[in-house]
Every structure is written in C-alpha cells, then in structure tokens.
C-alpha positions in Angstrom: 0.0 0.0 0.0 1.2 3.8 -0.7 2.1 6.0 1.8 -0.9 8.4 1.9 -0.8 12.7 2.0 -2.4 15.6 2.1 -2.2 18.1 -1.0 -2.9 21.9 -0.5 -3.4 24.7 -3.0 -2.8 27.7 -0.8 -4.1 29.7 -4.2 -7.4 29.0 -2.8 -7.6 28.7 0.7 -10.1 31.3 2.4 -9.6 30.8 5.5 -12.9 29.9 6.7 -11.5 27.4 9.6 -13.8 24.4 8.2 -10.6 22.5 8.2 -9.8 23.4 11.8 -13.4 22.9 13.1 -13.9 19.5 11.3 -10.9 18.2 12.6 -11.3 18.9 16.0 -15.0 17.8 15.6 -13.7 14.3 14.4 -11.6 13.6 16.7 -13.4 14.7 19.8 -10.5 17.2 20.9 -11.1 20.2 23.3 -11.0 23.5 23.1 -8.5 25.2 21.4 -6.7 21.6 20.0 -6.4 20.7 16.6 -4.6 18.9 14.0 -4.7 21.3 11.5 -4.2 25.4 12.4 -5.1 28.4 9.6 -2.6 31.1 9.7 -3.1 34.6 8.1 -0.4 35.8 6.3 -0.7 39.7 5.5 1.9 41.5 3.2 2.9 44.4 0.6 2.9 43.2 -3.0 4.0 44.9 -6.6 0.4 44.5 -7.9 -2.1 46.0 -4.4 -1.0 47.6 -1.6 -1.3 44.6 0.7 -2.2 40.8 0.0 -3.6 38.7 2.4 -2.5 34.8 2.3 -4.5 31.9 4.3 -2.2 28.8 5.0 -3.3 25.5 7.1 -0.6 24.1 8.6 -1.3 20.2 9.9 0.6 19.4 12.8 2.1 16.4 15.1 -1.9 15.6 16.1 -2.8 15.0 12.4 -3.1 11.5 12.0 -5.1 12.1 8.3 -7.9 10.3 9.5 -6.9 6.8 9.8 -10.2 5.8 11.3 -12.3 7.3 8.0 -9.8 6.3 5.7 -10.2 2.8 6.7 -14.0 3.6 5.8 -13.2 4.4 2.2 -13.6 8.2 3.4 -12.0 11.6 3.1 -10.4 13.3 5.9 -12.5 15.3 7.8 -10.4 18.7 6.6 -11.0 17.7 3.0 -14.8 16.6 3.6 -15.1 20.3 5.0 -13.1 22.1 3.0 -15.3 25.0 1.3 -12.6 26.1 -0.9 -12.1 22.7 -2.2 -8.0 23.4 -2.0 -7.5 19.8 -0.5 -7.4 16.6 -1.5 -6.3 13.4 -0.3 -4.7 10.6 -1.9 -1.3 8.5 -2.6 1.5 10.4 -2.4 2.9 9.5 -5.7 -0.2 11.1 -7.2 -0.3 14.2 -4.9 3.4 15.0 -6.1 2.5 15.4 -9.4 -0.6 17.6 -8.7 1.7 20.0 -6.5 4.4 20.0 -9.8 1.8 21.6 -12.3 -0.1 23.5 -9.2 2.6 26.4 -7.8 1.9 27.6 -4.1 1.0 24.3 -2.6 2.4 21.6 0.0 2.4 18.0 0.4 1.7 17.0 4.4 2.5 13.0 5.3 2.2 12.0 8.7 5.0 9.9 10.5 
C-alpha cells in the first residue's frame, strides 16, 4: 500500500476554519486543540498595496484520519473544506498535482 498525503493549494484557501473545526469535531478534541491550524499571512505586494494569504498548517496531532480512511472516506479537513483546496490521496499522485499547481504543499504524517 502507498504512503498516503495531504495536497494543499494555498491559491485557494479562504480561511474559513472548516478544516480546523472538522478536525477537532472528528476527533473529539477540546478546546482550542487541533490537528490542523489556519494562519493569516498579511503582506505588501507589486500589484495591491497589501495581499492577504491563508495557509493550514497540519501538525504532530494529524493522523489524516486513519479511522475514516479505513471507511473508504476523506479526511475530515478535506470533507469540509469550502474552498475545495485539498485533497487526499497517494503520495505518488499528490506530487504530481503539486508540480503543475505552484503555491501548494504535500503533508505525510510519520
């Protein structure tokens, strides 16, 4: 079996938390714990005066899932996702989706 991943186009990413709150919805974790945090990123540009960048960062408590995955289910984050910038799959897929796709990452748990 492939080693599994998380792709993320940050091109897309709002920042609407859905990631964040599914997450921490699915796995039952209190208050202000999460496997997956949204940072704002807020800086000058050549082409507006200021641009404004949503990234999600999944962390050491991401565990992509297992438990859905193992249902023939998406992660909760990319269930949730409004934007649609995730997706979840092999990781020799998800590296060539992030080579034609600039401003994205690749996340693989331990």
């Amino acid at each position: 079996m492939s080693k599994m991943g998380l792709f993320i186009n940050y091109d897309y990413c709002t920042g609407c938390q859905s990631c964040a709150v599914a997450c921490q919805q699915e796995h039952d974790f209190p208050a202000g714990k999460c496997g997956i945090t949204v940072t704002e990123f807020i800086y000058p540009t050549d082409k507006k005066p200021v641009a404004v960048d949503f990234l999600p960062f999944p962390n050491e408590l991401c565990d992509l899932c297992i438990r859905r995955h193992q249902q023939g289910e998406d992660p909760a984050c990319v269930k949730h996702c409004q934007a649609a910038c995730m997706q979840f799959g092999s990781l020799e897929e998800l590296v060539k989706e992030m080579e034609a796709t600039p401003r994205s990452v690749l996340f693989s748990p331990r």
